[in-house]
C-alpha positions as CSV (number, residue, x, y, z in Angstrom):
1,X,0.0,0.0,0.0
2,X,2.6,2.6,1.4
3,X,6.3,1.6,0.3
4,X,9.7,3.0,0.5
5,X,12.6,1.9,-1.8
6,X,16.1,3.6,-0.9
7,X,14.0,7.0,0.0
8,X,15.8,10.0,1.1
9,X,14.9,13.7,1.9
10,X,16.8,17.0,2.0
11,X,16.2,20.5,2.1
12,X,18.8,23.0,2.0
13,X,21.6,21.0,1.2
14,X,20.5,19.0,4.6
15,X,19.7,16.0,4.1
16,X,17.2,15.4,7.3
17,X,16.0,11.8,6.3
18,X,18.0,9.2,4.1
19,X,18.2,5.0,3.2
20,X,14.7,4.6,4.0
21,X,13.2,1.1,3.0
22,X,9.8,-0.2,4.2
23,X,6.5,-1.0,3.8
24,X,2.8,-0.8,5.6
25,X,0.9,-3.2,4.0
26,X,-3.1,-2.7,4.3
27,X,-4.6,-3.4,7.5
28,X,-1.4,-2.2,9.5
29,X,-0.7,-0.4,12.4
30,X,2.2,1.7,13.1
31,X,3.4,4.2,15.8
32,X,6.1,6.8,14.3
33,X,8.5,8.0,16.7
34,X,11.6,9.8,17.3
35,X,12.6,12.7,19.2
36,X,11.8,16.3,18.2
37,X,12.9,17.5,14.5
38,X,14.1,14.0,14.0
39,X,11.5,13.8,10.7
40,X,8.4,12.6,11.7
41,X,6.3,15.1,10.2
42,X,8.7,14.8,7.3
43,X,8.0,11.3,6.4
44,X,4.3,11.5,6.4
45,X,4.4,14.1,4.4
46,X,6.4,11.4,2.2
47,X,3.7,9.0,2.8
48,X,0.5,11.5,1.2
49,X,2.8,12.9,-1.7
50,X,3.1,16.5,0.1
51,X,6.8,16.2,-0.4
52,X,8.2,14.5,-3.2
53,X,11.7,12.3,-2.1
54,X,15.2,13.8,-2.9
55,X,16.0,9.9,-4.2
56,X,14.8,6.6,-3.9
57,X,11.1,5.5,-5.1
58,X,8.2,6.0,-2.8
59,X,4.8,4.1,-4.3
60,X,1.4,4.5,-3.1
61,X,-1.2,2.1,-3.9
62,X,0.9,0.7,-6.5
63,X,1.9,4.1,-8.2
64,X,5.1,5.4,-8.4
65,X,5.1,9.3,-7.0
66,X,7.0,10.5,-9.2
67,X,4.9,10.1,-12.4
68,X,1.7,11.0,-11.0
69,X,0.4,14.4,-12.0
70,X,-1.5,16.7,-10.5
71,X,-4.7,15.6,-10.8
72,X,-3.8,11.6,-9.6
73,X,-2.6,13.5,-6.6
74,X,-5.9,14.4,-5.9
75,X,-7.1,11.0,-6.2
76,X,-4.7,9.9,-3.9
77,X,-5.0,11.8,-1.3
78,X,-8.9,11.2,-1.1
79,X,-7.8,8.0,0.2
80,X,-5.5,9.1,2.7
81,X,-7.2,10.6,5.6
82,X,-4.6,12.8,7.4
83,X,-5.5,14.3,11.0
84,X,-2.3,17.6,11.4
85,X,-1.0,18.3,14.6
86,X,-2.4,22.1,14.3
87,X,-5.9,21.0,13.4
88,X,-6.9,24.2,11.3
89,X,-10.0,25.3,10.9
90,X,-12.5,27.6,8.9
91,X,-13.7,30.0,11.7
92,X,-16.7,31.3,10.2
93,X,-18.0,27.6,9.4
94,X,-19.6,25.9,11.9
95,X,-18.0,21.9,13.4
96,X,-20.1,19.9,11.3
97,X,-19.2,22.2,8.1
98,X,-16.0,21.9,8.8
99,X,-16.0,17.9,9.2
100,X,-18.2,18.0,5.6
101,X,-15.4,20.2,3.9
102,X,-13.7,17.5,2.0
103,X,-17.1,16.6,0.4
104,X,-17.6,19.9,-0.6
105,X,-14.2,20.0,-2.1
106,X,-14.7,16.7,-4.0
107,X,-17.7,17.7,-5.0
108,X,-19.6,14.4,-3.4
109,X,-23.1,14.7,-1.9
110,X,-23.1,15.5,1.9
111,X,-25.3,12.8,3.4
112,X,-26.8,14.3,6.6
113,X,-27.2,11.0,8.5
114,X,-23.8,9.8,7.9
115,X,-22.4,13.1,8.9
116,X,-24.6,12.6,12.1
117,X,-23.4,9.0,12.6
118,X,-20.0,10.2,12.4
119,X,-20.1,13.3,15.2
120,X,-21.8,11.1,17.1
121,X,-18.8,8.2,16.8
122,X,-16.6,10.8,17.9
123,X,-18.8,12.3,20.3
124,X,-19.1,16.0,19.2
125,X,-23.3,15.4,18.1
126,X,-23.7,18.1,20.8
127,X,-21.2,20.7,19.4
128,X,-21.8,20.3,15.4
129,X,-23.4,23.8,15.3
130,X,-20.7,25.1,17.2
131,X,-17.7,27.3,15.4
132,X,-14.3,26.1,15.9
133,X,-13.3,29.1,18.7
134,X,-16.3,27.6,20.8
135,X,-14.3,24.0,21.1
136,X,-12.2,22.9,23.8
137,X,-8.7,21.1,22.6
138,X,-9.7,17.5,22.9
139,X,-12.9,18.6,20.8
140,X,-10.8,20.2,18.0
141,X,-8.7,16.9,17.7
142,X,-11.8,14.7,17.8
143,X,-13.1,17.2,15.0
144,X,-10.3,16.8,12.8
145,X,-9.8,13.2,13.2
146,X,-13.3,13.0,11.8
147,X,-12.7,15.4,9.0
148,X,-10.1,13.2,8.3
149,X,-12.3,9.9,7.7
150,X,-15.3,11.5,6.3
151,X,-14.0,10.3,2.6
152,X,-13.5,6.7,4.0
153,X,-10.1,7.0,3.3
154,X,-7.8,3.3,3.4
155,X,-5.1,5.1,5.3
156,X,-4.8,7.2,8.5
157,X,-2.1,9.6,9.3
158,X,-2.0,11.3,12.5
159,X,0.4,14.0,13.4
160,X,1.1,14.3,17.3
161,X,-3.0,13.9,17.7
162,X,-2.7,13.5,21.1
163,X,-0.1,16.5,21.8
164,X,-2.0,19.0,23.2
165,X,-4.8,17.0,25.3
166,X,-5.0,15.1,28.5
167,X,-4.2,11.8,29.0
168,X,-7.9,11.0,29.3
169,X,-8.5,12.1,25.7
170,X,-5.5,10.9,24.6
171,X,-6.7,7.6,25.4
172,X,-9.8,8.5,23.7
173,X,-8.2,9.2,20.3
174,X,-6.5,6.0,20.0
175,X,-9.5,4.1,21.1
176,X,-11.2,5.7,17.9
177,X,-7.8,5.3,15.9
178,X,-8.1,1.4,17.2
179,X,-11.6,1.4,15.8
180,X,-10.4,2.5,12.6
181,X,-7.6,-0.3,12.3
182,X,-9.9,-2.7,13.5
183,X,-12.3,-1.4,10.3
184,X,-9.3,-2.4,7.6
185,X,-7.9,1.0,8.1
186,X,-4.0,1.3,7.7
187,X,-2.8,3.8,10.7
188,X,0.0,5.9,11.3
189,X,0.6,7.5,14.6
190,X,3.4,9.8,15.0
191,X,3.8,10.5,18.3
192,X,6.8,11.0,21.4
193,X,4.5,9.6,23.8
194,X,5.7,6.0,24.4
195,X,3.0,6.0,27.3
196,X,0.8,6.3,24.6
197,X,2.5,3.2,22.8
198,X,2.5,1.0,25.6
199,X,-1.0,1.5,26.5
200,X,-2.1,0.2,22.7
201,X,-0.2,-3.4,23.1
202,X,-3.1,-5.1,24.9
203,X,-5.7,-3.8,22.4
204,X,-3.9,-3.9,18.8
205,X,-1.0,-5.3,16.9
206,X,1.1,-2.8,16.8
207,X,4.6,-1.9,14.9
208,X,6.8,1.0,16.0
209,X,9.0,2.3,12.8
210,X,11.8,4.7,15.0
211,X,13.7,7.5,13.5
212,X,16.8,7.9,14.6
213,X,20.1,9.6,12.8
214,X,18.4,10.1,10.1
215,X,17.1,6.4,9.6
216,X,14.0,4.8,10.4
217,X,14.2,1.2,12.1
218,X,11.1,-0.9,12.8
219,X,11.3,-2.4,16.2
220,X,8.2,-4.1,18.2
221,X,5.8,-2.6,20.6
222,X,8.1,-2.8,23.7
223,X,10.2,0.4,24.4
């Protein structure tokens, strides 16, 4: 689904990630971790074609990056759900606009019920006329998370999405990232928390891909 051949990234004549080979095959789960400016970010950019690699081959769902064009970019990302670490929103457009957005964009029919189903599955049916300022933290990141599955996208990435919440709702994400997985969703969790790692092992097979020195290395759950 998601593979890396010999994949390295520079900027500025840095070269901030480099020899990268691996592969998350559909159904996976992964942690991605690494200490601060190690690349985390970096690499899932890689991983949704926001970045294009200095060398090597990256190839998603079976296409090679660097012959898609614009408009197979597109198409790609509609089945990559991505949930950033900064969770922007529109401020004039209320929670459940902003969760529909993607439709709107891709030009696909809003189906009220589903939208429903969904801010209920993340617990926000009480807040979807609320505007983003209105939101706690743990509320924005719930929102975003399901802006990011609304397309029913095969792949999850999520940026530090328990970063800036309590440890109650950070157990509440990745109960609702867990759900995903356990739904045929590929995940990607990028994260320092190894708490956060630890606390998945009894609820979901779990790979942790490490960057260190400039090189990831796949290890197993225990840290």
């Amino acid at each position: 689904m998601i593979e890396f051949q010999d994949v390295s990234y520079g900027y500025g004549g840095r070269e901030l990630l480099t020899e990268m080979s691996l592969s998350l095959p559909p159904g996976s789960f992964h942690f991605l971790t690494g200490p601060s400016g190690a690349g985390k970010t970096t690499f899932l950019k890689l991983c949704y074609r926001e970045l294009q690699a200095s060398a090597g081959r990256v190839t998603l769902f079976g296409q090679n990056t660097r012959e898609m064009g614009r408009d197979e970019v597109a198409q790609l990302r509609r089945r990559i759900g991505v949930v950033h670490q900064d969770c922007q929103f529109l401020d004039h457009l209320s929670l459940a606009e902003n969760v529909a957005l993607p439709l709107t964009v891709a030009d696909r029919p809003r189906m009220d019920q589903d939208l429903a189903d969904l801010l209920a599955w993340v617990g926000l049916s009480d807040q979807a006329r609320s505007l983003p300022r209105e939101l706690s933290g743990g509320e924005r990141q719930r929102a975003a998370l399901a802006r990011a599955v609304i397309m029913s996208p095969e792949v999850i990435l999520a940026d530090e999405p328990t970063g800036n919440v309590d440890w109650d709702m950070s157990l509440r994400l990745l109960q609702l990232l867990i759900e995903l997985n356990r739904m045929g969703k590929t995940v990607v969790i990028a994260t320092h928390d190894l708490h956060l790692i630890r606390q998945s092992k009894a609820q979901v097979q779990a790979r942790v891909l490490r960057i260190s020195n400039r090189r990831i290395q796949q290890a197993g759950v225990d840290l």
